[in-house]
mmCIF file as Biopython writes it, N, C-alpha, C and O atoms, coordinates in Angstrom:
data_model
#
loop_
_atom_site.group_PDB
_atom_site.id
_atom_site.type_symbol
_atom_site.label_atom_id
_atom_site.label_alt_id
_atom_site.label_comp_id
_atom_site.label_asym_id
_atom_site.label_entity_id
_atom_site.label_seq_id
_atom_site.pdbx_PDB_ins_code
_atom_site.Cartn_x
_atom_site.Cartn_y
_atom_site.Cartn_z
_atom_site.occupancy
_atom_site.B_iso_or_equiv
_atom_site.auth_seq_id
_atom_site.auth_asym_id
_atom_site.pdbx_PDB_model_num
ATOM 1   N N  . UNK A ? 1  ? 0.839  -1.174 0.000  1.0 0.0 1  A 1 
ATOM 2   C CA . UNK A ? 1  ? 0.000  0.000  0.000  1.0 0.0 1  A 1 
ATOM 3   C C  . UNK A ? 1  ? 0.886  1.239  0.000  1.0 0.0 1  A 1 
ATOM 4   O O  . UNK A ? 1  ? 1.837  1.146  0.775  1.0 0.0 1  A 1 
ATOM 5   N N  . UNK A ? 2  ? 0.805  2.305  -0.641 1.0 0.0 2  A 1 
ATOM 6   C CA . UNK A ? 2  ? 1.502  3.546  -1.059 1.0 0.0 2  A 1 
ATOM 7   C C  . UNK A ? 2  ? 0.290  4.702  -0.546 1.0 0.0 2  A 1 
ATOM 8   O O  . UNK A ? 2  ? -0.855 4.974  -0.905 1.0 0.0 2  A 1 
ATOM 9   N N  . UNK A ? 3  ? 1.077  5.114  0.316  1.0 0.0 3  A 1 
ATOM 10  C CA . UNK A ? 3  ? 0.342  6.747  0.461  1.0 0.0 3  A 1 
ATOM 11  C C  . UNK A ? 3  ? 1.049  8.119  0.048  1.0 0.0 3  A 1 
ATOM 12  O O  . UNK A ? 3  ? 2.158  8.424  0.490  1.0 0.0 3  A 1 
ATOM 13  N N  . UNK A ? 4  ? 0.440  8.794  -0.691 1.0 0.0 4  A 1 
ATOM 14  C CA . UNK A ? 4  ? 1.357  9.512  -1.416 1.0 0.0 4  A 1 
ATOM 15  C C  . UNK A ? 4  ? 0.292  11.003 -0.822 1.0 0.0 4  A 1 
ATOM 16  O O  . UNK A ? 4  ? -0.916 10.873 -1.018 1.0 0.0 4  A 1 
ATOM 17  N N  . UNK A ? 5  ? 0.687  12.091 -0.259 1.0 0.0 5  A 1 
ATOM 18  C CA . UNK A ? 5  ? 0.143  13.337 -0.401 1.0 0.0 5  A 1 
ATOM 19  C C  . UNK A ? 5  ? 0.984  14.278 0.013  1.0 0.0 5  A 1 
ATOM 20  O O  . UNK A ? 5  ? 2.182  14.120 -0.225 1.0 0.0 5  A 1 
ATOM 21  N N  . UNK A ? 6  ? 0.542  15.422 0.701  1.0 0.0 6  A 1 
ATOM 22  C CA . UNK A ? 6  ? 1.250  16.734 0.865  1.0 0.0 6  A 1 
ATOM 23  C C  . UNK A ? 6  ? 1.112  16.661 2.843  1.0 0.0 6  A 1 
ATOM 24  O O  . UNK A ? 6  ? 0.027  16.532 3.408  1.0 0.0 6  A 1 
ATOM 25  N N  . UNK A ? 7  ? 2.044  16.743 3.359  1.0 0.0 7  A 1 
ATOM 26  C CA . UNK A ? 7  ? 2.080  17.051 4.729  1.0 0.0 7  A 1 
ATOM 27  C C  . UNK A ? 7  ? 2.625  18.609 5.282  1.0 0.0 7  A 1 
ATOM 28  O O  . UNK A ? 7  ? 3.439  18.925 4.414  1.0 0.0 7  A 1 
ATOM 29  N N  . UNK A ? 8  ? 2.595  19.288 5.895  1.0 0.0 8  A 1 
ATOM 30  C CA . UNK A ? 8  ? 3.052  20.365 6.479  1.0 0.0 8  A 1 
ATOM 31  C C  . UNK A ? 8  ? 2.838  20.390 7.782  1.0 0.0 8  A 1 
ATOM 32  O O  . UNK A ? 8  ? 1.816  20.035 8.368  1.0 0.0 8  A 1 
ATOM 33  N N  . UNK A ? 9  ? 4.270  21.013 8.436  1.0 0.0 9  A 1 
ATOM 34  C CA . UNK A ? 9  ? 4.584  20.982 9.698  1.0 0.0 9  A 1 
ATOM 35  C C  . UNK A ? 9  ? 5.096  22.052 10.496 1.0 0.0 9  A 1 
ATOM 36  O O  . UNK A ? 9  ? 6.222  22.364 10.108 1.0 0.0 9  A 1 
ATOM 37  N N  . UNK A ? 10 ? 4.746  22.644 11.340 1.0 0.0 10 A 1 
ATOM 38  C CA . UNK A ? 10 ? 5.895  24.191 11.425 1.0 0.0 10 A 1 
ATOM 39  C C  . UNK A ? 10 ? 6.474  23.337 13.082 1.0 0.0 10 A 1 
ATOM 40  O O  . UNK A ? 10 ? 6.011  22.668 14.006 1.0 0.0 10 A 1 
ATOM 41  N N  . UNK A ? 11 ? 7.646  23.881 12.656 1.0 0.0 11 A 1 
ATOM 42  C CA . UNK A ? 11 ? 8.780  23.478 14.272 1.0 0.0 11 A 1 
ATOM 43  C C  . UNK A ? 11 ? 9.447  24.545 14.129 1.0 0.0 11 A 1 
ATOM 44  O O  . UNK A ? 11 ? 10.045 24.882 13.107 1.0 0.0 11 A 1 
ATOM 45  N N  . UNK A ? 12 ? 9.365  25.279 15.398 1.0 0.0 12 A 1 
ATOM 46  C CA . UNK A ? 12 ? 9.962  26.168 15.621 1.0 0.0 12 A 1 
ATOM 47  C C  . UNK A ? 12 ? 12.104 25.593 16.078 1.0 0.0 12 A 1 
ATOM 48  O O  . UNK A ? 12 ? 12.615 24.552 16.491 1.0 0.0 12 A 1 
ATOM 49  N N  . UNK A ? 13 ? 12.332 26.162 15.915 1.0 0.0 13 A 1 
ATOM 50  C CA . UNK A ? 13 ? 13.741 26.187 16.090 1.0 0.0 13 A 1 
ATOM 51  C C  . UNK A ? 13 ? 14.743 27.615 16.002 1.0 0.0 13 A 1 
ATOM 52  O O  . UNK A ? 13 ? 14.392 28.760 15.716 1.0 0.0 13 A 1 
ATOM 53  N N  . UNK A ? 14 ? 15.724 27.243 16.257 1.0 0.0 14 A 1 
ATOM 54  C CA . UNK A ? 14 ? 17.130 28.714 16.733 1.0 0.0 14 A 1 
ATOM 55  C C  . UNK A ? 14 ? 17.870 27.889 16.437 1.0 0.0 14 A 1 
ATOM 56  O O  . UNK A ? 14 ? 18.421 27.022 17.114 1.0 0.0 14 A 1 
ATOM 57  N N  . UNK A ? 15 ? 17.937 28.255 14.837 1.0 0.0 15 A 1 
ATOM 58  C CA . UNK A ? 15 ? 19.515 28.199 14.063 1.0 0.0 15 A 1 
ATOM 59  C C  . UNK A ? 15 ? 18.961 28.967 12.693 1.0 0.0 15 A 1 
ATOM 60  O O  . UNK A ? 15 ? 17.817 28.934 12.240 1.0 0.0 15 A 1 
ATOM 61  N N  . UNK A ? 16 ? 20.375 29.817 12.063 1.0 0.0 16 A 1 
ATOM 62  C CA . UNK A ? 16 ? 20.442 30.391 11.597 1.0 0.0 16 A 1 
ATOM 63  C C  . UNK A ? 16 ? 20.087 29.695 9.895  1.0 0.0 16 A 1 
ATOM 64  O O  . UNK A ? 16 ? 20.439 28.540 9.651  1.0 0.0 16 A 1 
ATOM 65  N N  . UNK A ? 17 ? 19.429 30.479 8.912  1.0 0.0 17 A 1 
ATOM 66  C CA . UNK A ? 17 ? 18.659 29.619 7.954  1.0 0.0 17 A 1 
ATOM 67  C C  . UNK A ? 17 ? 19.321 29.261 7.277  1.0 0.0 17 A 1 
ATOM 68  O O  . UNK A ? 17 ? 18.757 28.516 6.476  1.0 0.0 17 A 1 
ATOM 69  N N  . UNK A ? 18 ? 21.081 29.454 6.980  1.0 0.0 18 A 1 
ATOM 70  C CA . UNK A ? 18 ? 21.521 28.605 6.245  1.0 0.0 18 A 1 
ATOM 71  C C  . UNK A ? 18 ? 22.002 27.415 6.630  1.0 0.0 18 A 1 
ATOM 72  O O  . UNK A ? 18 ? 22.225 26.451 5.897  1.0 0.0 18 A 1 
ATOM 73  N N  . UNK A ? 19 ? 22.238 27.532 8.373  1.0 0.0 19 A 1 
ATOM 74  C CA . UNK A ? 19 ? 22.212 26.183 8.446  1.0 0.0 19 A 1 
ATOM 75  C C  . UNK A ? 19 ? 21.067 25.138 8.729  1.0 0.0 19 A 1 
ATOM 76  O O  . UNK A ? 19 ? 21.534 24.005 8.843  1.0 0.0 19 A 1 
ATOM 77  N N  . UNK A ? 20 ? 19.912 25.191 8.852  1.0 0.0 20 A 1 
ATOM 78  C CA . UNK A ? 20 ? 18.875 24.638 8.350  1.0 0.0 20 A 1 
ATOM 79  C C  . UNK A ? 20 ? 18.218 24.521 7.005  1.0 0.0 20 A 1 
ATOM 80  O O  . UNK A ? 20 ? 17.308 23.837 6.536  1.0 0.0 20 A 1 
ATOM 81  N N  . UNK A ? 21 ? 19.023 25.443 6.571  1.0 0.0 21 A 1 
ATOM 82  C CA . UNK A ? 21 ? 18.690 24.595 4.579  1.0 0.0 21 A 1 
ATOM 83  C C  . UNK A ? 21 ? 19.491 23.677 3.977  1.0 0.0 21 A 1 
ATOM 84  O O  . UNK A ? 21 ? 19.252 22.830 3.116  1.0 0.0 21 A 1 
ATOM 85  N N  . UNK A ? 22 ? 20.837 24.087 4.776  1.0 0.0 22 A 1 
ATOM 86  C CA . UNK A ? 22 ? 21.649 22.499 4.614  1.0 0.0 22 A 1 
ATOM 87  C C  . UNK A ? 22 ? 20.829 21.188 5.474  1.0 0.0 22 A 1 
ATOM 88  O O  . UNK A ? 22 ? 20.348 20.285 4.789  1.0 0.0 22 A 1 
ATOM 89  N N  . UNK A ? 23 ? 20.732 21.149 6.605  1.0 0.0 23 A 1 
ATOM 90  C CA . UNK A ? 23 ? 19.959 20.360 7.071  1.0 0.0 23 A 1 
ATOM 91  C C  . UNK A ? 23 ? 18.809 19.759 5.956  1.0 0.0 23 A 1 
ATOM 92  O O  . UNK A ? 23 ? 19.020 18.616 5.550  1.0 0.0 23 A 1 
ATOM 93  N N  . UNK A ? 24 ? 17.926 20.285 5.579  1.0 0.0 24 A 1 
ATOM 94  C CA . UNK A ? 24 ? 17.222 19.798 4.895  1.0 0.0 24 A 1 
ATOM 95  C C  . UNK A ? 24 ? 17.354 19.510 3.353  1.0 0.0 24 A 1 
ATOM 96  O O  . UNK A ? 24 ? 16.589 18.793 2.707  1.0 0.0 24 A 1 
ATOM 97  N N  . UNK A ? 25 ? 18.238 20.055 2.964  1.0 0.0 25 A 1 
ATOM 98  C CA . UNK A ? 25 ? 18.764 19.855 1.791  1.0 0.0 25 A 1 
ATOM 99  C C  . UNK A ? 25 ? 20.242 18.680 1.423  1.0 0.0 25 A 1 
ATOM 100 O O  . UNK A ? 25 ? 20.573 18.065 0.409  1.0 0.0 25 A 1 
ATOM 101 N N  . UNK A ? 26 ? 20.923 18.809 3.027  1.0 0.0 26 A 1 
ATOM 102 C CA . UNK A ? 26 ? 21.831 17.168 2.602  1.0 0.0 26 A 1 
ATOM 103 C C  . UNK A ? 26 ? 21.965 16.601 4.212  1.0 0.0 26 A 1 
ATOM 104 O O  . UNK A ? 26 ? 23.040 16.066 4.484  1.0 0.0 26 A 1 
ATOM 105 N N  . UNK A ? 27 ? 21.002 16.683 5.225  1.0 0.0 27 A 1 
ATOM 106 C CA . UNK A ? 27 ? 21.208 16.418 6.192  1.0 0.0 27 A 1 
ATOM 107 C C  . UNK A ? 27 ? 20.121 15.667 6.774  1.0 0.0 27 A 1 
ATOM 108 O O  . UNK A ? 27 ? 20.069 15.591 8.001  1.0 0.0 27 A 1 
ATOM 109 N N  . UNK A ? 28 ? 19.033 14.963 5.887  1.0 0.0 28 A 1 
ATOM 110 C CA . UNK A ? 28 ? 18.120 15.047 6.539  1.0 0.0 28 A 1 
ATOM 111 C C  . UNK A ? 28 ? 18.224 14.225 8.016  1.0 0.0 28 A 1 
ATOM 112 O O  . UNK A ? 28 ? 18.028 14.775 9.100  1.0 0.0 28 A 1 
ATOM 113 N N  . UNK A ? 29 ? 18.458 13.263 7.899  1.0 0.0 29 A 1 
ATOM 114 C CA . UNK A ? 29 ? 18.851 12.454 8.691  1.0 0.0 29 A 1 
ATOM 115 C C  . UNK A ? 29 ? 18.918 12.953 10.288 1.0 0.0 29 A 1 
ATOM 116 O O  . UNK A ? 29 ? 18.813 12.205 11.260 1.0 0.0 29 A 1 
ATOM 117 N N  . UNK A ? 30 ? 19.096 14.253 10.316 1.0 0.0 30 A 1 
ATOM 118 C CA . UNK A ? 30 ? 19.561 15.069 11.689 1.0 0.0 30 A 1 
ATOM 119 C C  . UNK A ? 30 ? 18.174 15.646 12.211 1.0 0.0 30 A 1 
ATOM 120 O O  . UNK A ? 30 ? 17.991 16.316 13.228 1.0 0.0 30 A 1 
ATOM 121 N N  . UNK A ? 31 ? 17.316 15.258 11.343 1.0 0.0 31 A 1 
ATOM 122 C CA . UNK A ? 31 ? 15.917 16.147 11.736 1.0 0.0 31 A 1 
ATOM 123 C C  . UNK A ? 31 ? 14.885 15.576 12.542 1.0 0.0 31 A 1 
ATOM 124 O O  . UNK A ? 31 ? 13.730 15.796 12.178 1.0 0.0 31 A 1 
ATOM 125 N N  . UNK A ? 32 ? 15.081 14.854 13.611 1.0 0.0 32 A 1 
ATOM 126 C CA . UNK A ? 32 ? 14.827 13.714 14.073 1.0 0.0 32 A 1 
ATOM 127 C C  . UNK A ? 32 ? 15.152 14.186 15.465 1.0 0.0 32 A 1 
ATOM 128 O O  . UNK A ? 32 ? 14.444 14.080 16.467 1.0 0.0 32 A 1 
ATOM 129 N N  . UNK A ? 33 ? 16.603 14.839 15.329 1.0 0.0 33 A 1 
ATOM 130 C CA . UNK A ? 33 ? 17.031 15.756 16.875 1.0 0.0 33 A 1 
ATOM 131 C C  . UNK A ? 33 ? 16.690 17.061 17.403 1.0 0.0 33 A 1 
ATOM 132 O O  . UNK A ? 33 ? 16.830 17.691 18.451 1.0 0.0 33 A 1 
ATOM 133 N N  . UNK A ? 34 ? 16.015 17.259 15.867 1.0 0.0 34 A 1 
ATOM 134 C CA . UNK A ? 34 ? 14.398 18.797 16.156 1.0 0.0 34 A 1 
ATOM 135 C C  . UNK A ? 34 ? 13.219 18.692 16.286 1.0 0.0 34 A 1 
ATOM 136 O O  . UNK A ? 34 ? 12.360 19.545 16.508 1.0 0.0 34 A 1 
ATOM 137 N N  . UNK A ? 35 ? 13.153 17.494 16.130 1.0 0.0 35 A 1 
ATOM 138 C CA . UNK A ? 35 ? 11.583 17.560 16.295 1.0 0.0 35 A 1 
ATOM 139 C C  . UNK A ? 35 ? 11.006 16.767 17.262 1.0 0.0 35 A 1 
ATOM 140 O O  . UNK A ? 35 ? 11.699 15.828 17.654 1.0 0.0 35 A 1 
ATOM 141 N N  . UNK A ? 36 ? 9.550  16.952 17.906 1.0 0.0 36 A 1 
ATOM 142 C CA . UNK A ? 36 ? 9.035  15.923 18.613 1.0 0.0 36 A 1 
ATOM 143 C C  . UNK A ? 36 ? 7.929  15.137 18.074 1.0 0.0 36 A 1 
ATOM 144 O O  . UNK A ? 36 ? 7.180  14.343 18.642 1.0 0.0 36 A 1 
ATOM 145 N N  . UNK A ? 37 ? 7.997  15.618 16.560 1.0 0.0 37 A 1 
ATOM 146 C CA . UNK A ? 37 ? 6.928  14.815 15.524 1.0 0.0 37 A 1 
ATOM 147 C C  . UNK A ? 37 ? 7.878  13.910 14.715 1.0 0.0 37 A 1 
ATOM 148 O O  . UNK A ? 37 ? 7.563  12.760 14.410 1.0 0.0 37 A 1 
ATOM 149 N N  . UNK A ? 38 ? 8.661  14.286 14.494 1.0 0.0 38 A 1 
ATOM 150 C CA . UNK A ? 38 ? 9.530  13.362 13.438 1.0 0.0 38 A 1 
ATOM 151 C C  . UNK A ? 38 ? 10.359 12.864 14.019 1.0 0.0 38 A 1 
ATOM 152 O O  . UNK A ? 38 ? 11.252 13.453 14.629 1.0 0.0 38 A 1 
ATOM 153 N N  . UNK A ? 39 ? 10.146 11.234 13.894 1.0 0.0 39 A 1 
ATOM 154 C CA . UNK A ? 39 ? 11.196 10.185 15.067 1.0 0.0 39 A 1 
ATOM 155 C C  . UNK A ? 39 ? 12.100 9.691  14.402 1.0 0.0 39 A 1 
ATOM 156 O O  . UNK A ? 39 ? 13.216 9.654  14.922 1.0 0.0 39 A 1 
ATOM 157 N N  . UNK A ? 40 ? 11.944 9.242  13.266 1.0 0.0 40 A 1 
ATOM 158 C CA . UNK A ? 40 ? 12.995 8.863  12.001 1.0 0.0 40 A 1 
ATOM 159 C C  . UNK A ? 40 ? 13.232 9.033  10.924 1.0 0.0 40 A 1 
ATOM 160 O O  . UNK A ? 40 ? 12.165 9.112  10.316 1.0 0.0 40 A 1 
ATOM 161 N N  . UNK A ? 41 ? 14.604 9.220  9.850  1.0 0.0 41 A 1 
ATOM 162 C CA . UNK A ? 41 ? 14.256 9.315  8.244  1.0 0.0 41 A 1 
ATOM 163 C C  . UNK A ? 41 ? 15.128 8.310  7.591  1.0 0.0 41 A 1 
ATOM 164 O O  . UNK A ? 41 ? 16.254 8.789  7.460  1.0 0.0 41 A 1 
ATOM 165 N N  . UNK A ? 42 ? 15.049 7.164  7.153  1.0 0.0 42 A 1 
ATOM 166 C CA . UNK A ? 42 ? 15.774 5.741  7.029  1.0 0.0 42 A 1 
ATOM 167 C C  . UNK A ? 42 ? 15.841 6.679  5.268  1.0 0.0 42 A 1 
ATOM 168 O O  . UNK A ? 42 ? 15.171 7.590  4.781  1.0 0.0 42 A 1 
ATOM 169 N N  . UNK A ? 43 ? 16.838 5.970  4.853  1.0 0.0 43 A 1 
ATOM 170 C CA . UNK A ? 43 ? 17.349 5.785  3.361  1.0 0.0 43 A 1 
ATOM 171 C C  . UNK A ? 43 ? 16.981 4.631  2.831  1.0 0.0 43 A 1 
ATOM 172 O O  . UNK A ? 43 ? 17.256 3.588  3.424  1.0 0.0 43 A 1 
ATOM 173 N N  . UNK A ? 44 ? 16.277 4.619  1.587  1.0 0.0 44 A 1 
ATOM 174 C CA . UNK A ? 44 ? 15.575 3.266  1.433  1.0 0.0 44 A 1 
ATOM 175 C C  . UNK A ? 44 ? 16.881 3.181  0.027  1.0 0.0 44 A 1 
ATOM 176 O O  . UNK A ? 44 ? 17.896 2.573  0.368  1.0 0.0 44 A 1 
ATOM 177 N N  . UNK A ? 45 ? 16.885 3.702  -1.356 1.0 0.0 45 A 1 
ATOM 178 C CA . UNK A ? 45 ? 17.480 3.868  -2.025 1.0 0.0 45 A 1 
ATOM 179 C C  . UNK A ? 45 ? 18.061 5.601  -2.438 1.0 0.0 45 A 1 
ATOM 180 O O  . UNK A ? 45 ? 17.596 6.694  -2.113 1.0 0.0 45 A 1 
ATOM 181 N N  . UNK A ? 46 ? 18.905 5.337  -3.033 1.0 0.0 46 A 1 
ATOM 182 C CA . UNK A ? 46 ? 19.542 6.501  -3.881 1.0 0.0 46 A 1 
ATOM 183 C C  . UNK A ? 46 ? 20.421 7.216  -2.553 1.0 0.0 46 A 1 
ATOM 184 O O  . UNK A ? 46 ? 20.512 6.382  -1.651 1.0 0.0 46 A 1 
ATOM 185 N N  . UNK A ? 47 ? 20.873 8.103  -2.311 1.0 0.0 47 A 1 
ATOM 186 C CA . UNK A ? 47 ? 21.628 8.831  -1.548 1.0 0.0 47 A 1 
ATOM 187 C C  . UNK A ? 47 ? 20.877 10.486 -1.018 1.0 0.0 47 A 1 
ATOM 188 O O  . UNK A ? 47 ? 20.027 11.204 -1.544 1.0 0.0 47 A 1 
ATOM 189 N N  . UNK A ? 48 ? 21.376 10.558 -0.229 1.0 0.0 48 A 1 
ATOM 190 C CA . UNK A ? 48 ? 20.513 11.983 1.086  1.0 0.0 48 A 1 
ATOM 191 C C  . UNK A ? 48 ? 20.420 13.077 0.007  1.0 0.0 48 A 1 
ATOM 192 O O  . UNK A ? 48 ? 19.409 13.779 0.031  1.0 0.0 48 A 1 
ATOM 193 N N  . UNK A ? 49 ? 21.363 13.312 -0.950 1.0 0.0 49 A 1 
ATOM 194 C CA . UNK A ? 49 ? 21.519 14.488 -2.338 1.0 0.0 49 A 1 
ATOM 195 C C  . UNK A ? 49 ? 20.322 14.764 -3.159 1.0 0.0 49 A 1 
ATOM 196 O O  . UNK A ? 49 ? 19.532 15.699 -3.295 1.0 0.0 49 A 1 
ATOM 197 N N  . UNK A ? 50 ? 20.567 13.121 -3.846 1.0 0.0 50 A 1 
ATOM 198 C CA . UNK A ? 50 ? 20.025 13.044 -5.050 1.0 0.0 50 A 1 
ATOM 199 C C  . UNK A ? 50 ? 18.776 13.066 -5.396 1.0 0.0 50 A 1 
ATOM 200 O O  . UNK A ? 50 ? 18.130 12.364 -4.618 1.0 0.0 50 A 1 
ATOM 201 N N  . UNK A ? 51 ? 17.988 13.649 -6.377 1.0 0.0 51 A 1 
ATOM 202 C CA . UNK A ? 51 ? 16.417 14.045 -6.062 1.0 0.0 51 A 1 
ATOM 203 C C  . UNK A ? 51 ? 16.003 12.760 -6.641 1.0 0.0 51 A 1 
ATOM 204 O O  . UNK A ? 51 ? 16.663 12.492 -7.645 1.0 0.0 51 A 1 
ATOM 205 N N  . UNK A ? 52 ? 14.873 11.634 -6.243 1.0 0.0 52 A 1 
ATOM 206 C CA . UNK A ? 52 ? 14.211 10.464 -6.763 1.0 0.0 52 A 1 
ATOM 207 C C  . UNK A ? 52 ? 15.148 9.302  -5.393 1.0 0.0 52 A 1 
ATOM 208 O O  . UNK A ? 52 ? 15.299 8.082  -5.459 1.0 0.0 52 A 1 
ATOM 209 N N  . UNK A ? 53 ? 15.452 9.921  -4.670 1.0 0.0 53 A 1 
ATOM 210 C CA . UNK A ? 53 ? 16.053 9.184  -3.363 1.0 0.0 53 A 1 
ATOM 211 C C  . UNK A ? 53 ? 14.784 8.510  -2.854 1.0 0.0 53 A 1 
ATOM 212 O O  . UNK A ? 53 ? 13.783 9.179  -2.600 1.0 0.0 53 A 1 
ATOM 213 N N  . UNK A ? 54 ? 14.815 7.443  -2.734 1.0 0.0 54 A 1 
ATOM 214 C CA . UNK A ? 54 ? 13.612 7.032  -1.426 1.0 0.0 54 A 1 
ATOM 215 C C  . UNK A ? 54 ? 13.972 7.204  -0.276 1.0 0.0 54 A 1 
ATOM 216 O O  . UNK A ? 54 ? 15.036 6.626  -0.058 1.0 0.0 54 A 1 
ATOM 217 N N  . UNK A ? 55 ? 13.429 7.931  0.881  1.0 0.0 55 A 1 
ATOM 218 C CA . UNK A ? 55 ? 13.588 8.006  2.082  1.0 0.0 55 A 1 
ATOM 219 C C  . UNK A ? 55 ? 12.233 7.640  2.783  1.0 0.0 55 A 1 
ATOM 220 O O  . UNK A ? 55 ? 11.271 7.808  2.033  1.0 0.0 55 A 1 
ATOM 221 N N  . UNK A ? 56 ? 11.979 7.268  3.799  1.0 0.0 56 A 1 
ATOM 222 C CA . UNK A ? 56 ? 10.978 6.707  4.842  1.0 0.0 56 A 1 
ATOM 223 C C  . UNK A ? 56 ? 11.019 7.178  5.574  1.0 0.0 56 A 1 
ATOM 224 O O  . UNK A ? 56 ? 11.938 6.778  6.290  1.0 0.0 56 A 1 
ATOM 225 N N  . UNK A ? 57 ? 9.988  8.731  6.355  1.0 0.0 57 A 1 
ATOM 226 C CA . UNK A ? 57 ? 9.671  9.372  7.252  1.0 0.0 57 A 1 
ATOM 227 C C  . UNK A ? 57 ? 8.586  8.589  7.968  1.0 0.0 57 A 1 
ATOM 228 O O  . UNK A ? 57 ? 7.691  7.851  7.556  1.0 0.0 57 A 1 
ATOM 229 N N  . UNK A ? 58 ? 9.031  9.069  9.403  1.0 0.0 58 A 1 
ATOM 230 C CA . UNK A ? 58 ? 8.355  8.544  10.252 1.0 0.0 58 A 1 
ATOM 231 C C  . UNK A ? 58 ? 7.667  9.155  11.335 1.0 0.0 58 A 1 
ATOM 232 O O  . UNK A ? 58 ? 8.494  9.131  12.247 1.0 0.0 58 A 1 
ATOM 233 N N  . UNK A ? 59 ? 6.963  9.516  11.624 1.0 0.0 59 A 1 
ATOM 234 C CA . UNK A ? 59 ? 6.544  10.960 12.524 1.0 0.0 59 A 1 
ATOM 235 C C  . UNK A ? 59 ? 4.995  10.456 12.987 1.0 0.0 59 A 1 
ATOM 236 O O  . UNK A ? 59 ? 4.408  9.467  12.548 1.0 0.0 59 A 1 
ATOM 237 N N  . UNK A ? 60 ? 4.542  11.334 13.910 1.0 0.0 60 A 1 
ATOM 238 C CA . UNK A ? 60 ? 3.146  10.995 14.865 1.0 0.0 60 A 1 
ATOM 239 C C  . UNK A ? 60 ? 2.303  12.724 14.122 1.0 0.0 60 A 1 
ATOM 240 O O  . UNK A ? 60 ? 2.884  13.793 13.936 1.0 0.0 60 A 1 
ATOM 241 N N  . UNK A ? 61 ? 1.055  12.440 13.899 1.0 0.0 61 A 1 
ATOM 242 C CA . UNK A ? 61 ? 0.311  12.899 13.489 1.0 0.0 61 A 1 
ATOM 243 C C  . UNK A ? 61 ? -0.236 13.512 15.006 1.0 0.0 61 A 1 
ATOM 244 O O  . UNK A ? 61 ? 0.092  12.651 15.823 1.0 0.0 61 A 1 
ATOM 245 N N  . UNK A ? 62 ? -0.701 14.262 15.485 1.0 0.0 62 A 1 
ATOM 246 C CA . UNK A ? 62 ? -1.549 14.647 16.279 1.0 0.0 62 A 1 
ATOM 247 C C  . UNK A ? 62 ? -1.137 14.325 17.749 1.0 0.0 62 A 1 
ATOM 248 O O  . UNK A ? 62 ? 0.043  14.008 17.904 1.0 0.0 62 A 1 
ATOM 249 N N  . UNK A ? 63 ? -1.917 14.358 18.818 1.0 0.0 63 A 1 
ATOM 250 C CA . UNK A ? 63 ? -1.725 13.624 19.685 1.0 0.0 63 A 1 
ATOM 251 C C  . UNK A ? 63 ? -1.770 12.459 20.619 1.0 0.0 63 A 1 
ATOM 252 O O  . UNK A ? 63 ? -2.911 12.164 20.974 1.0 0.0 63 A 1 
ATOM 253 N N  . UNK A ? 64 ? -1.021 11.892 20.993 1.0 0.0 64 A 1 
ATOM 254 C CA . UNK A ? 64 ? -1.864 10.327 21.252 1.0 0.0 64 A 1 
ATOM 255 C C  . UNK A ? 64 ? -2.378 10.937 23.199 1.0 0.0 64 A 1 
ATOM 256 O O  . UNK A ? 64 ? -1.880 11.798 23.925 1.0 0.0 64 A 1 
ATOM 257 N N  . UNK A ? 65 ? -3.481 10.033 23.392 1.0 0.0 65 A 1 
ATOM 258 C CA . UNK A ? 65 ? -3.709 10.717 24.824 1.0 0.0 65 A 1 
ATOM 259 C C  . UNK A ? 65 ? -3.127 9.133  25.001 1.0 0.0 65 A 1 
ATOM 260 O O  . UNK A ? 65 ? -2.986 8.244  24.161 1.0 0.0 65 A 1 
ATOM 261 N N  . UNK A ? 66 ? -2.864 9.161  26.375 1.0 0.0 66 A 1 
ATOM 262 C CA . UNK A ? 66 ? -2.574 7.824  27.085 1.0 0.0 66 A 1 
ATOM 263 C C  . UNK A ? 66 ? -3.932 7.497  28.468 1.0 0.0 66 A 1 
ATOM 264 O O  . UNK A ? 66 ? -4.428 8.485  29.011 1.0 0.0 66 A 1 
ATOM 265 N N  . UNK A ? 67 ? -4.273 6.437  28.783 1.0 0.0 67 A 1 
ATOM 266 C CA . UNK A ? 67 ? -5.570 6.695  30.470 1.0 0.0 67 A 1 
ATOM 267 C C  . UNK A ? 67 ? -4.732 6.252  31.182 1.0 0.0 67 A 1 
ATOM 268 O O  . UNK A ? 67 ? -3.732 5.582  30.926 1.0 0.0 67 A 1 
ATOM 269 N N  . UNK A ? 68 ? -5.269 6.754  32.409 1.0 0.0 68 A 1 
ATOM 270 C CA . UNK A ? 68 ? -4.282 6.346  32.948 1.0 0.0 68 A 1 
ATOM 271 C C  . UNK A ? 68 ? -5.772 6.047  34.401 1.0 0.0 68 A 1 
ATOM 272 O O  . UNK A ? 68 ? -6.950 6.035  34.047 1.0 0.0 68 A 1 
ATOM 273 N N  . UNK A ? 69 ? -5.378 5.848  35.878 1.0 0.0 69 A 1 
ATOM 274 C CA . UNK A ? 69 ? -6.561 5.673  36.371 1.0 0.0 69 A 1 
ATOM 275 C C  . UNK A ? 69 ? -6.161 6.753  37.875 1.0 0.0 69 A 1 
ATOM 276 O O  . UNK A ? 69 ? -7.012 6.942  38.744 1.0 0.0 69 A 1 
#
């Protein structure tokens, strides 16, 4: 099964924007240590650069409640 759409996310952060456009442009891998939505980004094929890379994001949608008693 393939899910394919558009996600958007705002995370605030303090670093300066060129070094967060490297981040996202050959780092993704590090974005995992900013966020508390995004837990992983695995490399499936191709390399962190190259555009048609498969990568596998992994992140929590919303909030989970937990019960507790």
């Amino acid at each position: 099964m393939v899910l394919q759409g558009k996600l958007e996310i705002e995370i605030e952060i303090k670093a300066p924007a060129a070094k967060f456009y490297n981040i996202l442009r050959k780092q993704n891998h590090h974005i995992p240590n900013i966020s508390d939505s995004i837990h992983a980004i695995d490399l499936h094929e191709g390399d962190w650069e190259t555009p048609g890379s498969v990568k596998q994001w992994t992140y929590t949608l919303g909030k989970s409640v937990q019960g507790g008693s």
